[in-house]
C-alpha positions as CSV (number, residue, x, y, z in Angstrom):
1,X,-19.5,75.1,0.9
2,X,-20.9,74.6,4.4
3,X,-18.1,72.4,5.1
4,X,-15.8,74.9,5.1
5,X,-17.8,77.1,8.2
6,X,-15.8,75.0,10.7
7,X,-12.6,76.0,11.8
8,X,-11.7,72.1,12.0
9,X,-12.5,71.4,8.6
10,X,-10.3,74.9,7.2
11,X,-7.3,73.2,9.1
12,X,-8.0,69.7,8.1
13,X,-8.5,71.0,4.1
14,X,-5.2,73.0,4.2
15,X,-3.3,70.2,6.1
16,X,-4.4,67.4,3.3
17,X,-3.3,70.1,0.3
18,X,0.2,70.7,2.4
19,X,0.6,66.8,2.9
20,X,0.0,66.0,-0.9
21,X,2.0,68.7,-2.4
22,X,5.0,68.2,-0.1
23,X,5.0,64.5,-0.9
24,X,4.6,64.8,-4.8
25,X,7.6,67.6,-4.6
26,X,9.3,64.9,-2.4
27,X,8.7,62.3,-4.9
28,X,10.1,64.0,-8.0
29,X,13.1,65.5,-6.1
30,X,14.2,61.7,-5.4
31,X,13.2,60.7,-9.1
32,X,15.2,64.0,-11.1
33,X,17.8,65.0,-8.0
34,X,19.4,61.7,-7.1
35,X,22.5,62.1,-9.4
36,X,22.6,65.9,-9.6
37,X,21.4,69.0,-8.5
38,X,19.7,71.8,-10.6
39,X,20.5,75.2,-10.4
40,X,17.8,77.8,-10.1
41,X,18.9,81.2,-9.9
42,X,22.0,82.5,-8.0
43,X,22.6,80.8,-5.1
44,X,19.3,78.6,-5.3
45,X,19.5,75.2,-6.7
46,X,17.5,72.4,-5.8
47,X,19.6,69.3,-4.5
48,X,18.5,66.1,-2.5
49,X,19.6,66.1,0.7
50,X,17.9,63.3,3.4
51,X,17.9,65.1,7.1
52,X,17.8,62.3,10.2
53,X,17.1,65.7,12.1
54,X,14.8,68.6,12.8
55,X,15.3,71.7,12.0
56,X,18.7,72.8,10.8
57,X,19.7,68.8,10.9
58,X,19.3,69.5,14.9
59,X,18.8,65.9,16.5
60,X,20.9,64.1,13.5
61,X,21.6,60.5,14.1
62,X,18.6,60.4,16.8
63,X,15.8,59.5,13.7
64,X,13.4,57.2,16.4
65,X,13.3,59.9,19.4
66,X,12.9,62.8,16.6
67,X,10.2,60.9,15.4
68,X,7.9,60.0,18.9
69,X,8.8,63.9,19.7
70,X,7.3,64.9,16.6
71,X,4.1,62.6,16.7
72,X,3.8,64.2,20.5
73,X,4.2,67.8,19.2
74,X,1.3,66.7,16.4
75,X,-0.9,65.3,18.8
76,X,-0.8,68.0,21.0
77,X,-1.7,70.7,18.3
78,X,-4.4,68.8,16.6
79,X,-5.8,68.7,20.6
80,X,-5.4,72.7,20.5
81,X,-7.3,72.7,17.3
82,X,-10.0,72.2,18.8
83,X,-10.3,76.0,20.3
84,X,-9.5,77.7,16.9
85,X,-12.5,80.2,15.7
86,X,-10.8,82.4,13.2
87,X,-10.2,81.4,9.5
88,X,-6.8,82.9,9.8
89,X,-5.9,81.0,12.8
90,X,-7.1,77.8,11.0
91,X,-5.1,78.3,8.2
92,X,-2.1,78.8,9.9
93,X,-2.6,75.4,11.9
94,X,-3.7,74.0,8.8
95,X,-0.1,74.7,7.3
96,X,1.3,73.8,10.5
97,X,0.0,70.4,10.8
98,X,0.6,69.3,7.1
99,X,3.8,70.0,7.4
100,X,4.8,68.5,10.3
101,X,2.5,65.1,8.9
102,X,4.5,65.3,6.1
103,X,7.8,65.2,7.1
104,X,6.2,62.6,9.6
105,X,5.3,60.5,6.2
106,X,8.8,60.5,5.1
107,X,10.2,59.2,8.6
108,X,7.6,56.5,8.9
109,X,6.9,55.3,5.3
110,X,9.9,56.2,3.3
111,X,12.8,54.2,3.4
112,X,15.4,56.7,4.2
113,X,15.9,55.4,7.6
114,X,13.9,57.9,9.5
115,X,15.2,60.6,7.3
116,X,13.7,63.9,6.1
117,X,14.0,64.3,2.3
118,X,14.9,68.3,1.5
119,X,15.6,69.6,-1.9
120,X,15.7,73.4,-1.7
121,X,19.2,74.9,-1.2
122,X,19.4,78.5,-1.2
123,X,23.3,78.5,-0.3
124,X,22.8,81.0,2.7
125,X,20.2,78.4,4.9
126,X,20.3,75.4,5.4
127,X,18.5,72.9,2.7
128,X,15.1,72.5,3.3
129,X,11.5,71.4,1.9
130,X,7.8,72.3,1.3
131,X,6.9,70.8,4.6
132,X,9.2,72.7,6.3
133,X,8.5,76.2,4.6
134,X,5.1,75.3,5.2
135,X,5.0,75.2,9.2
136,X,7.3,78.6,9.2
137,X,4.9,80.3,7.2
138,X,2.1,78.6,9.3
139,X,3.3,80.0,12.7
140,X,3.9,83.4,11.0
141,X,0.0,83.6,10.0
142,X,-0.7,82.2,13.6
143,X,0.9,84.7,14.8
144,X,-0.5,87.8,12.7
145,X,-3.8,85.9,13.0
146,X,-3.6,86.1,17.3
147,X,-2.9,90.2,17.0
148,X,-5.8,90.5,14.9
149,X,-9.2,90.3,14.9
150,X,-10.1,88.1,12.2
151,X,-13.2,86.9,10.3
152,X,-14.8,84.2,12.6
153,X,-16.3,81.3,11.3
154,X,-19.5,79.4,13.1
């Protein structure tokens, strides 16, 4: 797979699986969730919830300004990408990016009026999705990847 010895290519592979999977898992939580919620296991339960806001419904209300503030925050990252040499590092931008297209795909080209769509409720945080669990766990292998000294790819 010489395709994979860029770093570019790593991030741009991960960020297409993250953008599909979060938008299938979007798909069938508006198709089974819209007139209940399932529950899981204690607390968790999955239940559709459409967030106008960032994180923690921060910025609700505000869908068009969330939404150029996003796009900037992508652009500026895919511009960083650009430096990356390690797999881990590209990975964890990888996870980064398709999330934040993601939920970017649901503000442009659903028709939730600029909303979010979450599904996961835990009961203890607030609801969220794949996307979402995908940039947090994208900046915590950025970070582990920036203390360490990774395999580096050509």
């Amino acid at each position: 797979m010489r395709f994979l010895r860029s770093p570019q290519a790593i991030v741009a592979l991960v960020a297409a699986c993250v953008i599909v999977i979060d938008q299938v898992t979007k798909t069938l939580a508006e198709t089974n969730l819209a007139t209940h919620s399932i529950k899981i296991v204690g607390p968790l339960s999955l239940e559709l919830v459409y967030n106008s806001g960032v994180a923690f419904s921060i910025g609700s209300g505000n869908a068009p300004i969330v939404t150029i503030v996003e796009l900037l925050v992508i652009v500026g990252i895919i511009l960083y990408v650009r430096r990356i040499r390690s797999i881990g590092m590209a990975v964890g931008f990888g996870m980064v990016i398709g999330g934040a297209l993601g939920n970017l795909t649901d503000r442009l080209f659903r028709h939730n009026h600029g909303s979010v769509i979450d599904f996961i409720h835990s009961g203890f945080w607030p609801t969220f999705n794949l996307a979402d669990s995908a940039v947090v766990i994208g900046i915590i292998v950025i970070l582990f990847a920036s203390r360490s000294k990774g395999k580096r790819v050509a």
